[in-house]
C-alpha positions, 0 to 999 in steps of 0.5 A, a space after each residue: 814744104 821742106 827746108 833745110 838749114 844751112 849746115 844740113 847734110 847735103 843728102 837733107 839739102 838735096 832734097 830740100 825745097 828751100 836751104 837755108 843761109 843760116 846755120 842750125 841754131 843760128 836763126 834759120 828757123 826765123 829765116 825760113 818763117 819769115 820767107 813762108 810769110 813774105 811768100 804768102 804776101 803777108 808780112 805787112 799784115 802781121 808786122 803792122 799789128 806789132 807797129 806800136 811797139 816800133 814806134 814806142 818812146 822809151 
């Protein structure tokens, strides 16, 4: 699958599968992991293995 950033020359954007909202260096990185992984239905599965330190008392 490619992506994009945000800011991507709109040549890169056209050929995109998924654009980013966020720019290059601006967490668009994060944005389209977290898409692959909400895509896949997996968010739950890997976010509630770091649920203890949410839910830590500091």
């Amino acid at each position: 699958m490619a992506a994009a950033v945000g800011d991507a020359h709109p040549l890169i954007k056209k050929h995109a599968h998924y654009v980013c909202r966020k720019n290059g260096g601006q967490g668009a990185f994060r944005e389209f992991v977290e898409y692959i992984i909400a895509a896949q239905k997996k968010w739950d599965t890997i976010t509630s293995r770091f649920k203890f330190i949410f839910d830590r008392k500091i």
